[in-house]
C-alpha positions in Angstrom: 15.0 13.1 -15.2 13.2 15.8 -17.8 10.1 16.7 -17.4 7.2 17.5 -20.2 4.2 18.5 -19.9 1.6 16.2 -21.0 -2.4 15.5 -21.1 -3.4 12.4 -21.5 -6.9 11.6 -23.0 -9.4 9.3 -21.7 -8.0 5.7 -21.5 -9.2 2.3 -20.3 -8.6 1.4 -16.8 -10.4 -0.4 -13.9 -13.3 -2.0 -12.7 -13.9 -2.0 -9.0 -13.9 -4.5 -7.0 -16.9 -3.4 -5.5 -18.7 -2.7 -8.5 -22.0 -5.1 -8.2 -21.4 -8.2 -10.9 -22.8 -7.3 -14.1 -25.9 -9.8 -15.3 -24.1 -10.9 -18.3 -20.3 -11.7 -18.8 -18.9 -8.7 -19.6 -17.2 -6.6 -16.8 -18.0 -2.4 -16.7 -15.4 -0.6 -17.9 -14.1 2.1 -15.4 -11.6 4.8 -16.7 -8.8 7.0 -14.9 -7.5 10.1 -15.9 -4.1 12.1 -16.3 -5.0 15.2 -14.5 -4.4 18.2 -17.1 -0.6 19.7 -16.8 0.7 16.3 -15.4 4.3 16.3 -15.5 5.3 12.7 -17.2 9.2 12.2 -17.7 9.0 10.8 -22.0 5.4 9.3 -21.2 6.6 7.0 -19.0 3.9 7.3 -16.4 1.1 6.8 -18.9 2.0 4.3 -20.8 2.9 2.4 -17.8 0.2 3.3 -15.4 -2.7 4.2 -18.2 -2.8 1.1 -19.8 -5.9 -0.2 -18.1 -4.2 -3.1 -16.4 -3.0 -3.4 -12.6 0.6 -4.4 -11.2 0.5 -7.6 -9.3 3.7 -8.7 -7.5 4.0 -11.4 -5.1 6.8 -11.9 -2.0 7.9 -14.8 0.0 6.8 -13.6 3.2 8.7 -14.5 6.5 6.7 -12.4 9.3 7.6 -11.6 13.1 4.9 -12.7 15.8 4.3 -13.9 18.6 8.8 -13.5 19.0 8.6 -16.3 16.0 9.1 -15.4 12.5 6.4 -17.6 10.6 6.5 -18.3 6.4 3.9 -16.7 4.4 2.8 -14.8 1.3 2.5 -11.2 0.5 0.9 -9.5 -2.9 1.2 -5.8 -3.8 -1.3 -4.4 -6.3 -1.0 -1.2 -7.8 -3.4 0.6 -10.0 -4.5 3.7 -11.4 -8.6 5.0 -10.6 -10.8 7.7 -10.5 -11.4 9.2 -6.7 -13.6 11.6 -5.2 -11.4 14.0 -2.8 -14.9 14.7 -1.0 -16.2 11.6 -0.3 -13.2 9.1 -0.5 -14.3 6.7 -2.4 -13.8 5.4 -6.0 -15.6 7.0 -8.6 -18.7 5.5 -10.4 -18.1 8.1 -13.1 -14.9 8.9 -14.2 -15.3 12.1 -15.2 -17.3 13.5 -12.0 -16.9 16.9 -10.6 -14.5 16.3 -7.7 -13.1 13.2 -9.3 -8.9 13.1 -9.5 -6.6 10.0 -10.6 -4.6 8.1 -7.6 -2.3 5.3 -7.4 -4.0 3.0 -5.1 -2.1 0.3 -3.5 -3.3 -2.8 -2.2 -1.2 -4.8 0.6 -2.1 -8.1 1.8 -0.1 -10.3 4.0 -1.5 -13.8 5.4 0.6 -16.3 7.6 -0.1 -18.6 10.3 0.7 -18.7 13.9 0.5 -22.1 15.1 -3.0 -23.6 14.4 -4.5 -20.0 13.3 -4.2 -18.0 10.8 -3.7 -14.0 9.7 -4.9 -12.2 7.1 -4.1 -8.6 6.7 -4.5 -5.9 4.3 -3.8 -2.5 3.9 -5.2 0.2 0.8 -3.4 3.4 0.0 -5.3 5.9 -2.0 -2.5 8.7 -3.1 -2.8 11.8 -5.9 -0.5 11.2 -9.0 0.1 14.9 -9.1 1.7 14.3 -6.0 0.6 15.6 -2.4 -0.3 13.3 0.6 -2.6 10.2 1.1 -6.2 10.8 1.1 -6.9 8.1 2.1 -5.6 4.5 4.1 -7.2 1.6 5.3 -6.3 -1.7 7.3 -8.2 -4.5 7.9 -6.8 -7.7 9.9 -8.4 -11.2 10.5 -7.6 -14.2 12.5 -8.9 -16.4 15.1 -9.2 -14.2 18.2 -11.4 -11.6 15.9 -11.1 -8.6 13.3 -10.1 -4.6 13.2 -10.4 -1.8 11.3 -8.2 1.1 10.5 -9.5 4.2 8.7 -7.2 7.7 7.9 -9.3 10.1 5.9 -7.6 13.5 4.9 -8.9 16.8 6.3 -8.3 20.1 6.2 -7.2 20.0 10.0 -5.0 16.4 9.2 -6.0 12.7 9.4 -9.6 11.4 10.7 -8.7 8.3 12.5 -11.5 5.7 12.9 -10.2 2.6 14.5 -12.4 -0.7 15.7 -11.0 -3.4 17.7 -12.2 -6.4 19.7 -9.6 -5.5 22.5 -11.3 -3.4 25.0 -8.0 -1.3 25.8 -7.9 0.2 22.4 -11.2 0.0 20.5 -13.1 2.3 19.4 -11.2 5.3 18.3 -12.7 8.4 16.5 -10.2 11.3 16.4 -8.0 13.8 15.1 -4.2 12.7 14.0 -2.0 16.1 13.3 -1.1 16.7 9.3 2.0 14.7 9.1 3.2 12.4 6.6 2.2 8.8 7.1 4.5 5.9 6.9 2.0 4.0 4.7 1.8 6.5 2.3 5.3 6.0 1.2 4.7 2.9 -0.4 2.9 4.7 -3.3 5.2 8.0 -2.8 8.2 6.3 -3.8 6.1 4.7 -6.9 5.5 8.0 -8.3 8.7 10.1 -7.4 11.4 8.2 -5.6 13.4 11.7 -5.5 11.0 13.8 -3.3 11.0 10.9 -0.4 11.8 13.1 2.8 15.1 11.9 4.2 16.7 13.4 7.8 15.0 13.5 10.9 11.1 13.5 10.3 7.7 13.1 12.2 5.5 10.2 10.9 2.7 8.2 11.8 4.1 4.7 12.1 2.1 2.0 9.6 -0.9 0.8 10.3 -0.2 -2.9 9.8 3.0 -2.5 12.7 0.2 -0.3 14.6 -2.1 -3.7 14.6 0.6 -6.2 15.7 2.2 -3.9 18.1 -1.2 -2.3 19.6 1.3 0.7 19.4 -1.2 4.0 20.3 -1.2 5.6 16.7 0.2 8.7 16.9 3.2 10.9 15.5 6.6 9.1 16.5 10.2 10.8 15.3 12.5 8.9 12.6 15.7 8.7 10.5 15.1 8.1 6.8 18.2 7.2 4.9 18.0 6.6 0.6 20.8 4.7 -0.5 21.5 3.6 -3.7 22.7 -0.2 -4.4 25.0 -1.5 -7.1 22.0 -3.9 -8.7 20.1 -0.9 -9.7 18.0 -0.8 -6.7 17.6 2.0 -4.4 16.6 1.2 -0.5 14.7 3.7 1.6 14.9 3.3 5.1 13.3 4.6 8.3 14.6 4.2 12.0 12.2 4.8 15.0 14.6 4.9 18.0 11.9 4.9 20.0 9.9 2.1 18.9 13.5 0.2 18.3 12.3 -0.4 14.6 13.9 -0.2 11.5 11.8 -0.8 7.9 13.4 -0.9 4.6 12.1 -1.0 1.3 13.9 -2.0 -2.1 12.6 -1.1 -4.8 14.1 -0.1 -8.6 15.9 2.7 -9.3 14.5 3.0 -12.9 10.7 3.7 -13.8 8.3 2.5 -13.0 10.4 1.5 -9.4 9.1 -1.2 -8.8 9.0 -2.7 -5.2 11.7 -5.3 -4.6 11.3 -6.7 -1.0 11.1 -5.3 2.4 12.9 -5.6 5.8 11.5 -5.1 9.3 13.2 -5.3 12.4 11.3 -4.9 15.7 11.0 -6.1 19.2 8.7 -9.2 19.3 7.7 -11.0 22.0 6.3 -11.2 25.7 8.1 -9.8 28.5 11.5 -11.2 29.1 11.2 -13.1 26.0 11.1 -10.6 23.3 13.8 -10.3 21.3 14.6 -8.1 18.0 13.2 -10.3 14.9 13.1 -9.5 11.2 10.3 -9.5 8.8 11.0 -10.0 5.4 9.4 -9.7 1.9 11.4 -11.6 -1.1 9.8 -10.8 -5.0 8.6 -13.7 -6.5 6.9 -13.1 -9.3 5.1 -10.0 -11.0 2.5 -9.4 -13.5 0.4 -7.0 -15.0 -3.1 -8.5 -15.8 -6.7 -6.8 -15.5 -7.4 -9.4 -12.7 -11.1 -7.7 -12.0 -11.8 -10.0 -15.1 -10.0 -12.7 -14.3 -12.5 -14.3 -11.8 -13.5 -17.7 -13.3 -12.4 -21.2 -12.7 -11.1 -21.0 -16.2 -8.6 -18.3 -14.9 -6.8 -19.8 -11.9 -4.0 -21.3 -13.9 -2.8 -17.4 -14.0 -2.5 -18.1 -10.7 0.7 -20.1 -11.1 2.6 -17.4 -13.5 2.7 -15.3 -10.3 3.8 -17.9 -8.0 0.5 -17.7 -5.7 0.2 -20.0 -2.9 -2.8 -22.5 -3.1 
């Protein structure tokens, strides 16, 4: 794909979700940045990802637990911000020394098991100029209790903060080695599918496996494979032999690749009883909407055009 080079001017984008609700009924304005020399194949990437609204795609969820797969619902949110790379967090101001543009992506999953439910959710905080993560975060709720996952980027590698109810694991402050990390992939293939690592590799497995497995985060070795399909869909795929795991993620081939559906095959399961199961993710519905704005009774019909569950 040609490249040009291009700088983008100040345009609209988002208002956080943490951003305290304003008194009257109008909702900040937050902008994000093309960072100056940004490569952007025919302004693709701008006018897609500068347009000051968020990707929203919901998936028919079928989720492994418990060695039962269970129905639920997964939504992907992408979006363009402002970050600061020292304190890893969203920028207030825009145009803050230390501020840089990221695609952030937000995961949630939420199923039941039986009589309880799950609700999981993992953010992804990655440069548009390329580079690693800066940042990663998983949080997990259901009946038994709650956990939190936190990867900050260092000099040295990844900070890991972890909190747990389960005694045997919680809490964790240390040092993870600079390697790539399975959840950053997600926005990696978003912004250039072609420079996806394939081979043998050393990754940190994903943080949402890492809570349903109570695997030990740590490095573990994998296959990736890129394959191209014949609906104009490309599939990247990584094999942990160790872990007997295998996650792959459709997505399109064209700009702005978006993500299809996912599969997951793992060993679920107690014991004797566990058994190699599949997760998988089938697209339902996407939109792009400035849904930060969208919070009133009034909107919830919008609710329906993306195929949303209750």
């Amino acid at each position: 794909m040609l490249l040009r080079l291009a700088c983008f001017a100040l345009v609209v984008s988002l208002a956080a979700c943490s951003t305290p609700e304003p008194a009257e009924d109008t909702v900040p304005v937050r902008a994000a940045t093309a960072p100056a020399g940004f490569s952007v194949p025919d302004d693709e990437f701008g006018d897609y990802w500068y347009q000051g609204l968020a990707e929203i795609t919901s998936y028919d969820l079928q989720q492994v637990r418990y060695g039962e797969v269970h129905p639920g619902e997964a939504v992907m949110i992408y979006v363009t911000e402002p970050f600061l790379e020292d304190t890893q967090v969203k920028a207030d101001d825009p145009n803050a020394d230390g501020a840089v543009t990221v695609l952030k992506m937000n995961a949630t999953r939420a199923f039941n098991t039986g009589v309880y439910p799950y609700t999981m959710m993992t953010s992804v905080f990655s440069p548009v100029e390329g580079g690693p993560a800066l940042k990663v975060t998983t949080s997990s709720q259901e009946w038994c209790g709650h956990t939190f996952t936190q990867l900050n980027r260092r000099d040295a590698g990844y900070h890991l903060q972890l909190y747990s109810y389960f005694e045997s694991e919680s809490d964790q402050d240390r040092m993870l080695p600079d390697v790539l990390l399975e959840d950053d992939l997600w926005t990696q293939l978003r912004l250039n599918p072609d420079a996806l690592t394939t081979g043998d590799l050393t990754l940190v497995p994903g943080t949402i496996y890492q809570r349903l497995s109570h695997l030990h985060l740590e490095p573990k070795q994998a296959t990736a494979t890129l394959t191209d399909g014949d609906d104009g869909t490309r599939t990247y795929t990584l094999t942990y032999p160790d872990l007997d795991r295998t996650l792959a993620i459709t997505f399109a081939a064209d700009f702005p690749h978006t993500v299809e559906g996912w599969t997951e095959a793992r060993r679920s399961g107690f014991g004797a009883n566990s058994q190699t199961l599949t997760t998988t993710a089938t697209r339902k519905a996407r939109e792009m909407m400035p849904y930060w704005s969208l919070n009133r009774r009034a909107d919830t019909p919008l609710r329906e055009s993306l195929r949303l569950d209750g």
